[in-house]
C-alpha positions in Angstrom: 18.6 -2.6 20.1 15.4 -2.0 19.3 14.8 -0.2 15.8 12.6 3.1 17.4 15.7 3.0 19.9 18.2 3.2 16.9 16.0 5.9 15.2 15.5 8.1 18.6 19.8 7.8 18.9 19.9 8.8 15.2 17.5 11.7 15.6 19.8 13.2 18.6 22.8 12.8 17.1 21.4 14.7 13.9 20.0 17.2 15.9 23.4 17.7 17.2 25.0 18.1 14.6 22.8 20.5 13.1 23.2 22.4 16.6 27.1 22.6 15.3 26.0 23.8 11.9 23.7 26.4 13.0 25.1 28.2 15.6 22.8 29.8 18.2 20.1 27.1 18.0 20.1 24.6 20.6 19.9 20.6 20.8 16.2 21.0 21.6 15.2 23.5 19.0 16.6 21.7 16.3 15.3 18.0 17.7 12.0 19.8 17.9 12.2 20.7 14.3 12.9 16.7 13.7 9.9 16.0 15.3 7.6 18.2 14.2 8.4 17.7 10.3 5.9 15.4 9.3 7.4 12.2 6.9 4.4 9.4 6.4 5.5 7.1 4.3 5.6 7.9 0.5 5.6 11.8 1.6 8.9 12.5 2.8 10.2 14.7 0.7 9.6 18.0 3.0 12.0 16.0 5.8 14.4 15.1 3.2 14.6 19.2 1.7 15.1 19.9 5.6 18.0 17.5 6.3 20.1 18.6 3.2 19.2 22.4 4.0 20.2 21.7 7.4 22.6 19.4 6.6 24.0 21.4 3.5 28.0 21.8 5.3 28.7 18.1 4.7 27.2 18.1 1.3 24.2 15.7 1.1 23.3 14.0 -1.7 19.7 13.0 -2.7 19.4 9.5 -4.6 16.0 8.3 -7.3 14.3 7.3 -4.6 14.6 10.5 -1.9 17.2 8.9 0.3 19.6 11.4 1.6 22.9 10.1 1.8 25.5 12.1 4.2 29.5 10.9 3.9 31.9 11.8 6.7 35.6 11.5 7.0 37.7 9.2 5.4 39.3 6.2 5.0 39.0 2.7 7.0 37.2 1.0 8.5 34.0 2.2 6.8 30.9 2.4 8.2 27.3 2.9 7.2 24.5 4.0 9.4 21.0 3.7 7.9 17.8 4.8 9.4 14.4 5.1 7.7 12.9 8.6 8.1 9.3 7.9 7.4 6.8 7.8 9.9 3.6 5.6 9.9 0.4 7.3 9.4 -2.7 7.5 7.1 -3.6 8.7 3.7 -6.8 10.3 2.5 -9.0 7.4 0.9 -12.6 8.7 0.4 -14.6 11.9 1.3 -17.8 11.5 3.1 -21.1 13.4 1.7 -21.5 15.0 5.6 -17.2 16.1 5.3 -15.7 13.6 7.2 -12.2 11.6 6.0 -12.2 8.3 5.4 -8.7 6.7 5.3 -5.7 3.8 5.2 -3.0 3.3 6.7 0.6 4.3 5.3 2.8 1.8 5.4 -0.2 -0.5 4.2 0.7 -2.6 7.9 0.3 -0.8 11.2 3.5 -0.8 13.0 1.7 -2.0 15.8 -1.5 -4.0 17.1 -2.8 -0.8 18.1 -2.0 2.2 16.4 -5.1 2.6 14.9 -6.8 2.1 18.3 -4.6 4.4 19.7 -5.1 7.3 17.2 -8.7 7.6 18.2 -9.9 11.0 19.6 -6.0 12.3 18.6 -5.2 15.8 16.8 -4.2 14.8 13.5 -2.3 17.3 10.2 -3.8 17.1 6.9 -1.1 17.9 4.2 -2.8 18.8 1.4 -1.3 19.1 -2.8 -0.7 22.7 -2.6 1.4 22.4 0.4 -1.2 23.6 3.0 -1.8 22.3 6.5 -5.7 21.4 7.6 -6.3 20.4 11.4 -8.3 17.8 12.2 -9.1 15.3 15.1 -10.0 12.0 14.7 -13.5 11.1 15.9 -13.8 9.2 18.5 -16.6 7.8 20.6 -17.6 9.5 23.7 -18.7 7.3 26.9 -20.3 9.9 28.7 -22.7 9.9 25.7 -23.2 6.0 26.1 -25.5 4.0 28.1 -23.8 2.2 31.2 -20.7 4.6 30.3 -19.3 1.5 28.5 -18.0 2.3 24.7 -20.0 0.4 22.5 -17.8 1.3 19.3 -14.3 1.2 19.3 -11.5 1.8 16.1 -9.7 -1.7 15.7 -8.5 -0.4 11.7 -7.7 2.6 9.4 -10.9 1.6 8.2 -13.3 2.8 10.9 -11.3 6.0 11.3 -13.3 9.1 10.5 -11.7 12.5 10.5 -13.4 15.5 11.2 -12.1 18.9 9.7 -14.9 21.1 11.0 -16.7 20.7 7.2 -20.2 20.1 7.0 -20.1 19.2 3.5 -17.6 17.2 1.2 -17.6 20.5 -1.2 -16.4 22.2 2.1 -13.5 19.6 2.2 -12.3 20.6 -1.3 -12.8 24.0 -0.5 -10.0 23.7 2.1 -7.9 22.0 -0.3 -8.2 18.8 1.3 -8.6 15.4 -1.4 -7.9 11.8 -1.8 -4.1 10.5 -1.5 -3.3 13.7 0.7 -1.4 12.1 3.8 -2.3 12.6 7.4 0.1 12.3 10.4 -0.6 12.6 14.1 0.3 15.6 15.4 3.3 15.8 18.1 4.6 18.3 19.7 8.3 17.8 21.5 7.6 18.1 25.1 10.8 18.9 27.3 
């Protein structure tokens, strides 16, 4: 099976058995709060407090590295389920003088041949060092603004990405608490 397949079984299973733990919320409530954490890569510690918070009735442990580690039952045969809970998205790399982000991807590697194509003209969370939340969109090109209505620029890498926060100014940037190495995700929304 597919390892997004694996991660999406994972993710409702988890969700399910947070439902148990919690009570009145449901399966969709709490897979909606899966999905709308953000965890790019290198930044997951906000996902991780979550799942030990939510998970707190079996005890999780946290190793050096973030991991959470979740033992059930006992005995034999033993088995160990491992999914990654980082998502792939961007991190801040350079401020423009006119306020726009400039930035890389997170893992260093797409996870596909075109994610960065596909992020153009999408909403997009800033997560800034003091734990605040900045909107943005990523620019995109518009063809009714082009001649022949054919797009003459198009985002193949991180590196043509520009984000737009609504600053005019890279002083506005930091004024919003936005800087270099703050990580971006795509925003999602569960729709049921």
């Amino acid at each position: 099976m597919k390892q997004r397949a694996w991660q999406t079984i994972l993710a409702m299973l988890l969700a399910a058995a947070m439902a148990g733990s919690l009570g009145a919320q449901t399966l969709n409530q709490n897979l909606a709060k899966l999905v709308e954490t953000p965890a790019v890569t290198g930044f997951e510690t906000h996902l991780s407090a979550m799942l030990r918070g939510e998970l707190s009735r079996w005890h999780p442990q946290q190793d050096e590295l973030g991991d959470v580690i979740v033992r059930v039952g006992r005995g034999s045969p033993t088995r160990l389920v491992v999914t990654p809970i980082d998502e792939p998205g961007f991190v801040v790399s350079r401020i423009t003088p006119d306020g726009y982000l400039r930035v890389e991807c997170l893992p260093q590697f797409p996870p596909n041949a075109v994610f960065d194509e596909m992020s153009s003209a999408q909403p997009v969370t800033i997560f800034t060092a003091s734990g605040h939340r900045v909107n943005g969109i990523v620019a995109g090109p518009s063809i009714h603004l082009e001649e022949f209505r054919v797009p003459v620029t198009h985002v193949h890498t991180a590196r043509q990405i520009y984000i737009d926060i609504g600053a005019r100014t890279a002083a506005q940037v930091r004024a919003d608490g936005v800087d270099v190495l703050d990580p971006v995700a795509l925003d999602r929304t569960l729709y049921q």
